[in-house]
DOFI-383933 format. One line per field, with one value per atom (N, C-alpha, C, O): x, y, z; residue number from 1. Coordinates in steps of 0.001 Angstrom, whole numbers, plus 500000, padded with zeros to 6 digits. Layout:
DOFI-383933
u: X, ...
v: Y, ...
w: Z, ...
n: NUM, ...
//
This chain:
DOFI-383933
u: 921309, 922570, 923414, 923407, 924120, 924598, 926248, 926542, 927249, 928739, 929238, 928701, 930498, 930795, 932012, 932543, 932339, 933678, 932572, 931586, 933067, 933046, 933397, 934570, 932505, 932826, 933563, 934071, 933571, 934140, 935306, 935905, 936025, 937571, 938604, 939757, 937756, 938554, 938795, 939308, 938218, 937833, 939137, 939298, 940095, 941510, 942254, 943230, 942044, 942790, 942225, 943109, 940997, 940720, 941673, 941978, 941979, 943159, 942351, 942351, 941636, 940907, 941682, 942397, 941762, 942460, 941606, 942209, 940204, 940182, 939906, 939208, 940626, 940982, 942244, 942794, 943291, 944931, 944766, 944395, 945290, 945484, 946729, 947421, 947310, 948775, 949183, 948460, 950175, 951126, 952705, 953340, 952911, 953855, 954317, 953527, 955561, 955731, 955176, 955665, 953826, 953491, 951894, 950972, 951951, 950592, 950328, 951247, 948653, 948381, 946689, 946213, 946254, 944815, 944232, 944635, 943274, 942062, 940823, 940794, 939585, 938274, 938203, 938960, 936513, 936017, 934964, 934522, 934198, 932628, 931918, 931665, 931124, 930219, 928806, 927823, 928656, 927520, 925845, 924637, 926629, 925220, 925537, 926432, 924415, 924152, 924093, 924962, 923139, 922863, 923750, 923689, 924395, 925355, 926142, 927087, 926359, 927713, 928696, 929835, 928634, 929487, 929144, 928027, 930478, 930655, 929903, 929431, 930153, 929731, 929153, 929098, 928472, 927729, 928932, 928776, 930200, 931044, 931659, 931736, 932156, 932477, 931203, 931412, 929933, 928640, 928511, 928366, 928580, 928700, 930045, 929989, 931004, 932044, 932207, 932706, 931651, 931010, 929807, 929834, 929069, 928087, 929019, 928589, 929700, 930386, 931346, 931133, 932160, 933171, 932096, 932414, 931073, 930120, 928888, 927914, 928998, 928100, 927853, 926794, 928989, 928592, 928134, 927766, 928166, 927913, 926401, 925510, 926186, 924499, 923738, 922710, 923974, 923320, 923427, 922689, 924106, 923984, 923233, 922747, 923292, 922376, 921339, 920573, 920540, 919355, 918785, 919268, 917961, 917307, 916403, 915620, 916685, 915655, 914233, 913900, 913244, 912160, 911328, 911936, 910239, 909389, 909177, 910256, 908364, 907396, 906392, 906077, 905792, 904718, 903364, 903540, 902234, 901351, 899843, 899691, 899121, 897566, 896927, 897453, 895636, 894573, 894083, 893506, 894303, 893686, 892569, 892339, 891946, 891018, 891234, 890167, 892385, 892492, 894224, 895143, 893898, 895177, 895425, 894731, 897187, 897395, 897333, 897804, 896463, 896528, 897526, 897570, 898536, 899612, 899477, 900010, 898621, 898709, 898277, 898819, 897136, 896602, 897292, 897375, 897996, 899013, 898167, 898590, 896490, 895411, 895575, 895790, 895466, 894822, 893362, 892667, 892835, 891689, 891234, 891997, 890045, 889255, 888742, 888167, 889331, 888507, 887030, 886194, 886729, 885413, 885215, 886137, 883473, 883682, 884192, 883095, 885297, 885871, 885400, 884325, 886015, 885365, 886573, 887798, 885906, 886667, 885673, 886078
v: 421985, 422511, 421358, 420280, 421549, 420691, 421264, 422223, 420072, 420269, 420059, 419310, 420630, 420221, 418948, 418330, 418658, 417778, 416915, 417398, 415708, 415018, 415399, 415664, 415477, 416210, 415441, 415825, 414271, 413477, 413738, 413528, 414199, 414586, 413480, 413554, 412468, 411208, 410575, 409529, 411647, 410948, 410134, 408964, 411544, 411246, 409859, 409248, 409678, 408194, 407094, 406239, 406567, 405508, 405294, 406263, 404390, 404556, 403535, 402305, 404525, 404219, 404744, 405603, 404371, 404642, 405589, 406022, 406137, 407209, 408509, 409501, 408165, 409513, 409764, 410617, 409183, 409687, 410422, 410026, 411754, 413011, 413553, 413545, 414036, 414850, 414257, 413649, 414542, 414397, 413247, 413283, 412579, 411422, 411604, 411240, 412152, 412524, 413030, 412786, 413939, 414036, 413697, 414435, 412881, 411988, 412172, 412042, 412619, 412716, 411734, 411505, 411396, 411072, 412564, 413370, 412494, 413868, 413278, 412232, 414057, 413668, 413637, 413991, 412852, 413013, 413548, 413837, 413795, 414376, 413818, 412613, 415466, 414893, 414686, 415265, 414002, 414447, 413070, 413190, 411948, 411172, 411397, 411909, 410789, 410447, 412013, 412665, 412400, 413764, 415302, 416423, 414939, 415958, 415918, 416629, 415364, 415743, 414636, 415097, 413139, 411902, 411454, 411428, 410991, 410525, 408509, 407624, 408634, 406885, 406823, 407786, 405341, 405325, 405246, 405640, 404788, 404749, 405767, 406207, 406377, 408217, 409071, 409735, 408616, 409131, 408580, 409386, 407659, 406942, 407657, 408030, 407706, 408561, 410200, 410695, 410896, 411753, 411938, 412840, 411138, 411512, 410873, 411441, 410261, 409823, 411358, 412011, 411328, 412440, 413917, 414408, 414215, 415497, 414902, 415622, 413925, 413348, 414481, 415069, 414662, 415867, 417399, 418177, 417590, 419573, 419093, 419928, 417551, 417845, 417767, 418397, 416577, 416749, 418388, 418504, 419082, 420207, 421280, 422373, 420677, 422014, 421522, 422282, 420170, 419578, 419588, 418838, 420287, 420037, 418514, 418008, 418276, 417061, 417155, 418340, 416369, 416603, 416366, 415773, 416776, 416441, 415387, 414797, 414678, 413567, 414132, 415314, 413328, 413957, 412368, 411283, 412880, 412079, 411991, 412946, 411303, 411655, 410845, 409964, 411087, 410114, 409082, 408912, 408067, 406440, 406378, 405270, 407379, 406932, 407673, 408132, 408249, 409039, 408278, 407551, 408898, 408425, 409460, 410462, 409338, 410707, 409977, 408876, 411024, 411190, 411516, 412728, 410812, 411459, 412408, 413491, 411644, 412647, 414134, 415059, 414309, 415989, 416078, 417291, 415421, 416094, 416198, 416532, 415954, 416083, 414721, 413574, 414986, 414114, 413842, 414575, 412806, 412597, 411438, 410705, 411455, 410447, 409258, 409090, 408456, 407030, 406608, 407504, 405858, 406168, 404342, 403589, 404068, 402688, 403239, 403613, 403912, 403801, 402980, 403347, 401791, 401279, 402103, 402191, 402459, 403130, 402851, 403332
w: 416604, 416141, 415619, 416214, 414555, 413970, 413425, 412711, 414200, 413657, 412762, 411945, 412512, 410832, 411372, 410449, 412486, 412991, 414214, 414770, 414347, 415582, 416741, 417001, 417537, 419247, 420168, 421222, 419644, 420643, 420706, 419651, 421695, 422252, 421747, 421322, 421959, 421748, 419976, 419576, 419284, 418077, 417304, 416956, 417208, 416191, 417565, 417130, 418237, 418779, 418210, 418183, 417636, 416888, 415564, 414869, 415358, 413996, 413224, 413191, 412592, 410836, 410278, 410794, 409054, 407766, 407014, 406032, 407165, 406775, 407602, 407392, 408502, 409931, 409435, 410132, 408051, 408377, 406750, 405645, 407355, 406605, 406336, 407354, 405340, 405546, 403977, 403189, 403878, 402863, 403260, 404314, 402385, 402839, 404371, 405242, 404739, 405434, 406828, 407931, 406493, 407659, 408083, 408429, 407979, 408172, 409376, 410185, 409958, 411519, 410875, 409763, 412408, 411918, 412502, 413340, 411755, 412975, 412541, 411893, 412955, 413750, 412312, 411409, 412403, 411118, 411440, 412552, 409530, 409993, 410576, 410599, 411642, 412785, 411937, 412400, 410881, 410020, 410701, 410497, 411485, 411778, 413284, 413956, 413465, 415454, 415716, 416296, 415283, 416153, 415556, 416060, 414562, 414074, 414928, 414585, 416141, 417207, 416903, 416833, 416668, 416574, 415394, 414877, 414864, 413398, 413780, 413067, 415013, 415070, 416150, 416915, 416465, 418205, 419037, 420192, 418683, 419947, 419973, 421120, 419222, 419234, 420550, 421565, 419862, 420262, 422308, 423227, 422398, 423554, 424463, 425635, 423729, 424374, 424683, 425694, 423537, 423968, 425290, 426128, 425227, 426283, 427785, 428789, 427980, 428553, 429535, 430557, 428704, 428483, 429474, 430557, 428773, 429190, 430422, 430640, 430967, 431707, 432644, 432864, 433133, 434278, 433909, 434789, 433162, 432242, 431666, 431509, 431345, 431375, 431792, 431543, 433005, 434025, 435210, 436189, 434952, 435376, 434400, 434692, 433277, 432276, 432295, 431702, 432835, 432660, 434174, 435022, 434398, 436212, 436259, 435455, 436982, 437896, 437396, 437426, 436940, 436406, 438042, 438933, 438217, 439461, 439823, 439763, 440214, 440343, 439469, 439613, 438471, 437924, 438145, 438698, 437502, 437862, 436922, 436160, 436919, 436165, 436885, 437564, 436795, 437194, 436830, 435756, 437909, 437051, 435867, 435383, 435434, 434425, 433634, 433225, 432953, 431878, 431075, 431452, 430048, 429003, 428662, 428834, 427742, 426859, 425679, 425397, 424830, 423357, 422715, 422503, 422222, 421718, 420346, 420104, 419589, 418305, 418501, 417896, 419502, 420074, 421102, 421292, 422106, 423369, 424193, 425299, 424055, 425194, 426444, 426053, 427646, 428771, 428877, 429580, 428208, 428020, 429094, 429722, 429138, 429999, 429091, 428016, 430241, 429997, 429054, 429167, 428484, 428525, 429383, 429696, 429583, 430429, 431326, 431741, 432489, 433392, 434465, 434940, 435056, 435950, 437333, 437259, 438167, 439066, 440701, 441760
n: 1, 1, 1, 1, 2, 2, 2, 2, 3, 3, 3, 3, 4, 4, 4, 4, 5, 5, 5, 5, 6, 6, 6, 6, 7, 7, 7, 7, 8, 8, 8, 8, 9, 9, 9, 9, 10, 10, 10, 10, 11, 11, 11, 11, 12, 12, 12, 12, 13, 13, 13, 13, 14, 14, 14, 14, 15, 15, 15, 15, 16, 16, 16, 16, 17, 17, 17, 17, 18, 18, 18, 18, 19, 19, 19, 19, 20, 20, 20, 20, 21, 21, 21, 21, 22, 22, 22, 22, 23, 23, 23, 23, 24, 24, 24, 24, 25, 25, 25, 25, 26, 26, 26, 26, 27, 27, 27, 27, 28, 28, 28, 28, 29, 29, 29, 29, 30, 30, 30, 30, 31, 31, 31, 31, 32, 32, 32, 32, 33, 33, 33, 33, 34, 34, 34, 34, 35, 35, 35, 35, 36, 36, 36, 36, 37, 37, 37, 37, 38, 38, 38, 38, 39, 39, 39, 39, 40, 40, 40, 40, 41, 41, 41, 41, 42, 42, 42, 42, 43, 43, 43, 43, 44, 44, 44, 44, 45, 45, 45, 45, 46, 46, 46, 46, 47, 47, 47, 47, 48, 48, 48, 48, 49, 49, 49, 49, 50, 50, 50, 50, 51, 51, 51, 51, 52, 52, 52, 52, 53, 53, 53, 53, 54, 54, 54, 54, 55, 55, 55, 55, 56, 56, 56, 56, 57, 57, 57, 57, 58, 58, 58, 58, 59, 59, 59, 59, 60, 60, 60, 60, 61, 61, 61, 61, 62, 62, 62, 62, 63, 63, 63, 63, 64, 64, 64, 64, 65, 65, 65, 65, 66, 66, 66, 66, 67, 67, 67, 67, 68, 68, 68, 68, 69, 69, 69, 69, 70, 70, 70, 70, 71, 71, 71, 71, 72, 72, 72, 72, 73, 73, 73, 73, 74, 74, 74, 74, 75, 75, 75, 75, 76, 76, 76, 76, 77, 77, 77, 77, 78, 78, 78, 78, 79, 79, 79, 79, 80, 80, 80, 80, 81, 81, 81, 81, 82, 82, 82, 82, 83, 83, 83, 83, 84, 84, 84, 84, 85, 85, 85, 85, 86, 86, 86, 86, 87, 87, 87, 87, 88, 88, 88, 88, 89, 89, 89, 89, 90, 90, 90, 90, 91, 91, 91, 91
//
């Protein structure tokens, strides 16, 4: 999923000069496009602050992975996703 604004809460407090919008008078900064780093942050420190900011809501939307494990004489194949065996195995 991809935003059309920067998620970071914090974005419009950085004071770049092309965050300030308005007409003479009433000039504000606001976020810019969330268009790199994931579609969510316009920058890595926007991006860094964001994950920051949500630390706790993803570690609650993300469970604990197991202990997981394989057997000393096998590898993964990444290009097929197979657990294949050794060949030679000295075991």
């Amino acid at each position: 999923m991809s935003y059309n604004n920067c998620q970071n809460p914090k974005c419009h407090y950085n004071d770049t000069t092309d965050r300030i919008r308005g007409s003479k008078g009433n000039k504000v900064y606001t976020t810019r496009k969330g268009t790199h780093y994931f579609g969510i942050a316009c920058t890595l420190g926007c991006l860094n602050e964001f994950w920051e900011h949500h630390k706790e809501q993803i570690q609650r939307a993300i469970p604990p992975m197991p202990i997981q494990s394989r057997p000393i004489d096998t590898y993964y194949h990444w290009s097929s996703g197979e657990l294949r065996k050794l060949e030679n195995s000295q075991s």
